[in-house]
N, C-alpha and C positions, 0 to 999 in steps of 0.2 A: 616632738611633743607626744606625749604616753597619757590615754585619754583614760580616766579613770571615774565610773559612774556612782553617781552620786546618793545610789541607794542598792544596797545588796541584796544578789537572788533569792534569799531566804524571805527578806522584808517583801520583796515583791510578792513571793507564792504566799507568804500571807495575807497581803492587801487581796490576791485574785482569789484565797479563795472563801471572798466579802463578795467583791464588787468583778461579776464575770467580764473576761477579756471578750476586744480588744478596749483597752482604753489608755486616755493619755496621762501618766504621774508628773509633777511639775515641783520642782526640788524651790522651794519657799526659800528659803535660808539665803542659797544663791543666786535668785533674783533680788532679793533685799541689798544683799550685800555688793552686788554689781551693779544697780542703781545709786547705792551709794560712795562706791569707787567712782563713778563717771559724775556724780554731785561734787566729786571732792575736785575733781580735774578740770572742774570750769568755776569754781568756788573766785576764783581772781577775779572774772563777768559777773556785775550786781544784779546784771537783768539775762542771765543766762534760764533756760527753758528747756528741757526735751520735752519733744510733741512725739510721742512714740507713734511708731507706724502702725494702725491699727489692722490693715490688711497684710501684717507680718505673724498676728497673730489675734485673728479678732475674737476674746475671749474675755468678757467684761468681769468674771472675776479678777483674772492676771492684770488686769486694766487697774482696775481699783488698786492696786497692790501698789502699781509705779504712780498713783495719782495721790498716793498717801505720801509721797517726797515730790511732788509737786508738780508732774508731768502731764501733759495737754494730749491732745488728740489727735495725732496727721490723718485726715480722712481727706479719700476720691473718691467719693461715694454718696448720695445719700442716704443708702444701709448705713454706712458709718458713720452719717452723721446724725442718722438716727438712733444708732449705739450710743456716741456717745452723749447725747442731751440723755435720753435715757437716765448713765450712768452721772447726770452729774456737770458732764465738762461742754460749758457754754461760753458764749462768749467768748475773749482771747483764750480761753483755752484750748480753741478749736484752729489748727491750721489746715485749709481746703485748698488742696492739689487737685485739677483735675484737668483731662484731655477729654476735646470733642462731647463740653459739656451742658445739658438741657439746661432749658431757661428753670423749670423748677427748682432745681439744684442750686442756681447762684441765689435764688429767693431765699431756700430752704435756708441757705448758710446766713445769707443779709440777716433773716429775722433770728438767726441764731444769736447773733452777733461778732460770727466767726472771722476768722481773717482769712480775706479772698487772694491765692494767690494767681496770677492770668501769667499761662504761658504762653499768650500770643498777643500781639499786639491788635489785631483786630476784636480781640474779645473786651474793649474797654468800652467802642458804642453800643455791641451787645450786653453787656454789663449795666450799663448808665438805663439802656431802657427797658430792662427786664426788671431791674431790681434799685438801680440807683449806685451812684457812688459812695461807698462807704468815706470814713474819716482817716480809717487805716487801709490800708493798702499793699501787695508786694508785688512785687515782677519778678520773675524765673528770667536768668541769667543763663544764656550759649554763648559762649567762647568760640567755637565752631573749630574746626583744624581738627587735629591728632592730640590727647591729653596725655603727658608724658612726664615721668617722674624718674629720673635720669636716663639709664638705656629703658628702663621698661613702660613697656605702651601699655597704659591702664585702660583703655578703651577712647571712642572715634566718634566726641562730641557733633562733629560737622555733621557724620550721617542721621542722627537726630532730628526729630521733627518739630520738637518739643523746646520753647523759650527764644529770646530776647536776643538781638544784637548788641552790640554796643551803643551803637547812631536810634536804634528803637528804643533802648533802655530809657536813651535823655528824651529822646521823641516822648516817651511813654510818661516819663515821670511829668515832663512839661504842659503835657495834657489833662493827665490826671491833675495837676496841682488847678489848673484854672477853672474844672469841675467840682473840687473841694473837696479835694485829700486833704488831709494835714500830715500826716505823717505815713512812715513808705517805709519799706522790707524789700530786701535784696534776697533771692535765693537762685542755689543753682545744681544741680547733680549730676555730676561729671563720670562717674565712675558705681559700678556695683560692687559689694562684697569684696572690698579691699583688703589685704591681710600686709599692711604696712601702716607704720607709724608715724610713716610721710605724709599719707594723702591728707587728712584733714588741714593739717600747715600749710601744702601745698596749694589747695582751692581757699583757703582761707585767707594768703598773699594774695590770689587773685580777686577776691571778693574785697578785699581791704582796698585794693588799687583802687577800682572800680567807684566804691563807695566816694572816697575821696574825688574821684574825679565829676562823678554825677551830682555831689554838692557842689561842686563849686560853676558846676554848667547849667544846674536846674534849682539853685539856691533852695530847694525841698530841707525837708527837715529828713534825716533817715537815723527809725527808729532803733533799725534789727537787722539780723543779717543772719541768715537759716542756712547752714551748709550743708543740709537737707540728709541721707544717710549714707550708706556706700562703706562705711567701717563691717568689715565682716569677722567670719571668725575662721578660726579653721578646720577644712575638712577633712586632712591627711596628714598623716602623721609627719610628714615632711616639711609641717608648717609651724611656725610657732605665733599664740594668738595675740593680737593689738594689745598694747600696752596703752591702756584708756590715759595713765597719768602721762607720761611719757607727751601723747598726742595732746591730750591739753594744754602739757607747756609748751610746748611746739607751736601751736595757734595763740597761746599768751605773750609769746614770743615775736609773732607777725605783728599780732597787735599794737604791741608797744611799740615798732617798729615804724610801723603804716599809719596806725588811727587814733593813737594820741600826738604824734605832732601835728596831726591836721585838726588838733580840737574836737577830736570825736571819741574820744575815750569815752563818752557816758553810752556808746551803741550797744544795744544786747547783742547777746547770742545766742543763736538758736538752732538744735539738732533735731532730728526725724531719724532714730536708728529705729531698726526693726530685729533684725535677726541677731543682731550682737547683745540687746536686752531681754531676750529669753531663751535663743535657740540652744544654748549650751547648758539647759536649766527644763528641757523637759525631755520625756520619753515615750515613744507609743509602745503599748506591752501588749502581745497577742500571746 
């Protein structure tokens, strides 16, 4: 791959000598146009979503940019989720990640109207009496083991602290249903900064299983299924970068495969990329 920048020296020393270095330039064009390659590749999901990852780049202009094609918020934080009501994105627009987190915070998100996802299963009576069960709902998915995508070991879910067994998953959903969820979100993140057009097909069979099997153990309704982010890009030239369309049908593929013959064709889907939605689309200039 022959990485070629997307604004030349000349342009630069002219922007600098406006605006004194060091600062960051952010090529417009090719986040529009990347936002809308990875719109086009999950265009087959009617309830498809990116919740961009806002601690990938938390910069409330570039925010607004991917909220104008329709993108939500992944925040672990409530900086971030201060950000984003700030900007706008409340409510389902907001998806909350977080580890080892304050009762504040699940408040913060409750009255947002955000959607709460619990990577532990003891955080559902800390939940119910901080803030209340909401109506929607998700649980973080661990597979635990070694995640593997033919000979190569994409990283080593087991030693992970973070998310759900299988036996806690239906435990979790069975719980929450009798507290008055209605409707439930799968999520799970296996892998960081993948430079393959495997990985999202590959956690997306396993998400697809999953799904089908927790309906029919926990008769829940499941809305969504977030294969959270992990598509990376590349950083040597030795690599060539994700092919967005490529991976979409790959995952359209599972789908048709796994979740319309179990009657669940109508589930969304939903991503949380971070660094494959701007990183290759800005520059810091000193």
């Amino acid at each position: 791959m022959t990485k070629i920048p997307f604004v030349s020296k000349e342009k630069v020393e002219e922007i600098a000598a406006k605006y004194p270095t060091p600062f960051h330039l952010y090529d417009e064009k090719g986040i529009r146009k990347n936002v809308e390659n990875l719109k086009k590749a999950f265009s087959w999901n009617k309830g498809y979503k990116e919740y961009f990852a806002v601690k990938a780049t938390p910069n409330p202009f570039l925010i607004n940019i991917l909220r104008e094609y329709g993108c939500g918020c992944d925040c672990s934080s409530k900086t971030e989720l201060m950000m984003a009501k700030t900007i706008g994105a409340v409510g389902d627009d907001i998806m909350f990640s977080s580890n080892d987190t304050p009762l504040d915070e699940f408040r913060y998100c409750n009255k947002l109207g955000g959607i709460i996802n619990l990577d532990d299963i003891t955080h559902i009576d800390f939940l119910d009496e901080v803030a209340g069960i909401p109506e929607t709902i998700c649980c973080r998915y661990n597979p635990g083991g070694v995640f593997k995508m033919g000979t190569d070991i994409m990283d080593n879910p087991g030693d992970a602290k973070y998310g759900m067994t299988k036996e806690q998953m239906i435990e979790a959903f069975k719980r929450l249903k009798t507290m008055g969820a209605k409707y439930f979100g799968i999520h799970s993140f296996l892998a960081s900064n993948t430079v393959s057009n495997e990985y999202y097909p590959t956690l997306a069979g396993i998400l697809f299983e999953l799904a089908v099997e927790l309906k029919e153990k926990t008769g829940v309704e499941i809305k969504f299924i977030n294969l959270s982010g992990g598509v990376g890009i590349p950083y040597t030239e030795d690599k060539e970068p994700n092919d967005i369309a490529v991976i979409g049908e790959g995952v359209h593929k599972k789908f048709d495969e796994i979740m319309v013959p179990a009657g669940m064709g109508d589930v969304a889907i939903f991503t949380e990329l971070g660094r494959f939605m701007l990183a290759p689309y800005g520059g810091l200039v000193t």
